[in-house]
N, C-alpha and C positions, 0 to 999 in steps of 0.2 A: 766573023770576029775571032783573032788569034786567042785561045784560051787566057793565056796571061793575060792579056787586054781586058776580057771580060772578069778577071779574078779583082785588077784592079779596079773596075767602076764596079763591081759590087759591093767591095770595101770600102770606096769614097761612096756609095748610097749610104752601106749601112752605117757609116760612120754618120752619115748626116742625120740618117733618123732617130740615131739613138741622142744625137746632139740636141737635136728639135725636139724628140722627147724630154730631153733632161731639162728643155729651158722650159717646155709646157710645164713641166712637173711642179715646175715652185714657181707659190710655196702651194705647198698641200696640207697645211697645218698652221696653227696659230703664229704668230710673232712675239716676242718677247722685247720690250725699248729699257732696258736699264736707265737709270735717272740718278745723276750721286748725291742730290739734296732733298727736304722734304716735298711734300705735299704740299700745293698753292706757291712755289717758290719760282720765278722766271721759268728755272728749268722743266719745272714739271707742268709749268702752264704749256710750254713748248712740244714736249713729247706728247701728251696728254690732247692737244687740239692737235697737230698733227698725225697722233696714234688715229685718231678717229677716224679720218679721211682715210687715211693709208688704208685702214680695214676695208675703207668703201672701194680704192682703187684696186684692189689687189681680192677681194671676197672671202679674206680669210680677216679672223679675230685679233686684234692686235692687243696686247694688254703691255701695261706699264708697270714696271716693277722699282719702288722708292730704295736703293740702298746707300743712304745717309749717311757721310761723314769720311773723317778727314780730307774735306775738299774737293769732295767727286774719287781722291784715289780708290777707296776701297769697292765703286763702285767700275772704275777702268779696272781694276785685278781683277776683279771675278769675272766680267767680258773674256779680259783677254786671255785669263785659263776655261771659256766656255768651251764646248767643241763646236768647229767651224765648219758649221752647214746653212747660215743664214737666218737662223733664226732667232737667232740672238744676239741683239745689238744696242750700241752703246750711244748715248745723246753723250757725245762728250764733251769739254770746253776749254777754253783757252789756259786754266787753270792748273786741270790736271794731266793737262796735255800737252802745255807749253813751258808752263811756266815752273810746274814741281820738281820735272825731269831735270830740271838746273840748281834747284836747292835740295835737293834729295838726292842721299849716296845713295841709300838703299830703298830704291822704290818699288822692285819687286815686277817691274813694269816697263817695257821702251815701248813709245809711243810710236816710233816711227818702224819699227819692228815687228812688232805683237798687234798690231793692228792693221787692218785693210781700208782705207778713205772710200765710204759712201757719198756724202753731200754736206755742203755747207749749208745750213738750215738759216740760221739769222745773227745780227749782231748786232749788239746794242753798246751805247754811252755810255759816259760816267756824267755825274755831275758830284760837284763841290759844296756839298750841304753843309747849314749851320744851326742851331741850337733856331727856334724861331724868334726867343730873346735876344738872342747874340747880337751886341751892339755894330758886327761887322755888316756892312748891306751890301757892300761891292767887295768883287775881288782885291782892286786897290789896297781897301779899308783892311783886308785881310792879314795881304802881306804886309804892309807898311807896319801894322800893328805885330806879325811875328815878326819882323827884323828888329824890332824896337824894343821888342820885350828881353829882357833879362831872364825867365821862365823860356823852355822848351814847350813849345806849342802840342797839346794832347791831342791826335788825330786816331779815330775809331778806325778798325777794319775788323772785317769778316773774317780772319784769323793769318796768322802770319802766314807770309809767300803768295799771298794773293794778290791778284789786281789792284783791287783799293789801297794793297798795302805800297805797292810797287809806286801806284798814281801820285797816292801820299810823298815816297821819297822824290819822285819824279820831280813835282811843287816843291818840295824843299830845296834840291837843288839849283833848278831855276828862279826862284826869286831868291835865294842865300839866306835861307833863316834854318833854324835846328827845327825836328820834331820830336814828340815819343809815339811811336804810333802802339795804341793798346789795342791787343787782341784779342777780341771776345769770342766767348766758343759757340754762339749763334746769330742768326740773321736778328733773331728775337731780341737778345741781352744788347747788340751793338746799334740797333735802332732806336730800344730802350734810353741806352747812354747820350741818343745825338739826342732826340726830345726832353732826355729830363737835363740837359747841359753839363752831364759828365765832361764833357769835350767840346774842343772850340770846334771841329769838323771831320768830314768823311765824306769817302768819295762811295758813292752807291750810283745803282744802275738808274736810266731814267724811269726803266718799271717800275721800281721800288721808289725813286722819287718821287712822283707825278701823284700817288694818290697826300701821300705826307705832305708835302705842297699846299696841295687841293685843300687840306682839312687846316691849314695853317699850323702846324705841328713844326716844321720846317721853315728854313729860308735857302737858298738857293745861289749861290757866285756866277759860277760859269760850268760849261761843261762839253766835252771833250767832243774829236769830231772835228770834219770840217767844216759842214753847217750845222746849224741851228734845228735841232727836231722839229717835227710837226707835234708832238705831243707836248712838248715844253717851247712854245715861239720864241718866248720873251727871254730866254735867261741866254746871254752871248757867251759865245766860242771863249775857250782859251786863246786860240788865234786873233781874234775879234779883240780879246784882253789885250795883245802883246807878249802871250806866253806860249807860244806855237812850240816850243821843246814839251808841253804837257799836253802829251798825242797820246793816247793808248784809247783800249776796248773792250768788249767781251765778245767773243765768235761761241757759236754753239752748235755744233757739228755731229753726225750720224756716221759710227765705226761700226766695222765687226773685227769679229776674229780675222789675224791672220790666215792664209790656208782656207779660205771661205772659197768655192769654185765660184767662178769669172760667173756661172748665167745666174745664179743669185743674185752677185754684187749689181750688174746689170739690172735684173728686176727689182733690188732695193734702188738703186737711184731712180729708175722711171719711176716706182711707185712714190716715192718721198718725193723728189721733184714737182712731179705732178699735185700733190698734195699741197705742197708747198703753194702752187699759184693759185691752189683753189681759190676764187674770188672771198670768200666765208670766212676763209682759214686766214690769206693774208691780213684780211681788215682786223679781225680779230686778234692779229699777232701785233700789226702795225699800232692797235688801240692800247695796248700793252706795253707799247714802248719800243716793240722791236724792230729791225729794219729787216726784210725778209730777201735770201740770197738765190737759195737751190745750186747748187753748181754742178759743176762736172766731179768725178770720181778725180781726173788728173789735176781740175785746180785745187780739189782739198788738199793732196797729197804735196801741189805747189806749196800752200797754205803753210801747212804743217813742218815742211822746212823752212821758209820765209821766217817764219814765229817760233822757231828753233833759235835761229841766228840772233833776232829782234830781242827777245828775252834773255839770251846766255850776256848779252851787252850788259842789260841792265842789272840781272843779278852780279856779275863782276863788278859792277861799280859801287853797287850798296855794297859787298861785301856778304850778303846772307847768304848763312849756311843754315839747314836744320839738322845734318848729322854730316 
């Protein structure tokens, strides 16, 4: 064998070993799932049941870190100034990933930039709650009754620029009546509001519906989605209504840092992935409301531009800004 010849396949060996090394190597230490709402809240049910498994697929420790507030952002910033070695990742969500990045000049944060797409974990509903007093029982009753009114109809949300708030203008538009949508500054104070009948409605996930339902606390119109949940059978589609322009969601997705090298991001989607279909974990997530995804590293990142586009539409239409 010509020297050179053999200089080069000892270069492509050692390059492979050190490569197979570096993918054995991780992880070799815990994991970290950042979470931007409280404790017991969709999101942290999500990181939380699949932190669990993950730790089993992978043999290292997975912990979950709560850091609460304004809407998941403060919880994408600190990700995405973490340093990028895989160990620290973000459950992010349609929220603060889609939907802020259009109402916010200065977010400190570009989602399609500053971040590396792991997996599509799950996504869930909305539905169209009412006070359980509320004389409305159908969506009909709903809107006939907002286009009628001389009063702008008070719809709750989880704070301004969010989903519920968007879902909200969304219903306005298509059936043609005014809202105010008041924004409350917790999941607590704005479910508060729907039960004690501060407000005629709010669009909330079917997680956070299904037990309020259950307890009669609530009443329920329709809710978003092409079919009908299995957790909620009985309450029909906005489609099913005649209002198929009131489409949207929540997706709840797994980032890291930018700059994260390829065999980690790799061994984070096999291990979440695989988590995700655990039989245990799915039923569990499914019992909760959610609809469980796993995808590919390239469909999030499809994802993520799709609901770039989807969202700059609808914020231009409303008109919100928040600076």
């Amino acid at each position: 064998m010509k020297p050179a010849t053999f200089r080069r396949l000892a270069a492509a060996l050692t390059l492979s070993v050190v490569s197979a090394s570096a993918l054995a190597a991780f992880p070799d230490q815990a994991i970290k799932i950042t979470v931007g709402f409280p404790a017991g809240t969709g999101p942290d049910i999500v990181a939380r049941t699949v932190g669990d498994q993950l730790s089993r697929e992978i043999g290292q420790s997975v912990m979950v870190e709560n850091k609460a507030g304004a809407g998941g952002q403060i919880a994408a910033h600190s990700v995405a100034q973490s340093t990028p070695n895989g160990y620290t990742v973000l459950l992010g969500e349609v929220g603060s990933m889609s939907i802020t990045p259009e109402t916010t000049a200065n977010l400190g944060y570009a989602p399609m930039k500053d971040f590396a797409p792991i997996t599509e974990a799950v996504r869930a509903n909305f539905v169209l709650v009412t006070p359980a007093n509320s004389p409305y029982k159908t969506l009909k009753e709903f809107v006939d009754a907002a286009r009628a009114s001389k009063d702008e109809f008070n719809i709750a949300t989880f704070g301004a620029g969010t989903p519920g708030h968007f879902g909200a203008e969304m219903l306005a538009e298509a059936a043609g009546f005014k809202i105010v949508p008041i924004h409350y500054r917790s999941t607590g104070e704005a479910v508060t509001a729907i039960v004690s009948g501060q407000v005629q409605g709010a669009f909330v996930t079917t997680a956070m519906a299904a037990p309020q339902l259950a307890g009669g606390k609530m009443g329920a119109l329709a809710i978003t989605g092409k079919e009908r949940t299995k957790m909620l059978p009985s309450i029909p589609t906005f489609n099913e209504s005649g209002m198929p322009a009131v489409d949207f969601g929540a997706w709840f997705a797994f980032f890291a840092p930018a700059g994260t090298p390829e065999n980690a991001l790799v061994s984070l989607n096999t291990g979440l992935v695989n988590a995700l279909k655990a039989p245990g974990v799915t039923k569990l997530l499914e019992d909760n409301g959610f609809v469980v995804v796993g995808s590919s590293r390239q469909a999030l990142g499809d994802l993520l531009v799709s609901e770039q586009k989807r969202w700059s539409d609808v914020v231009k239409k409303t008109g919100f800004k928040i600076n």
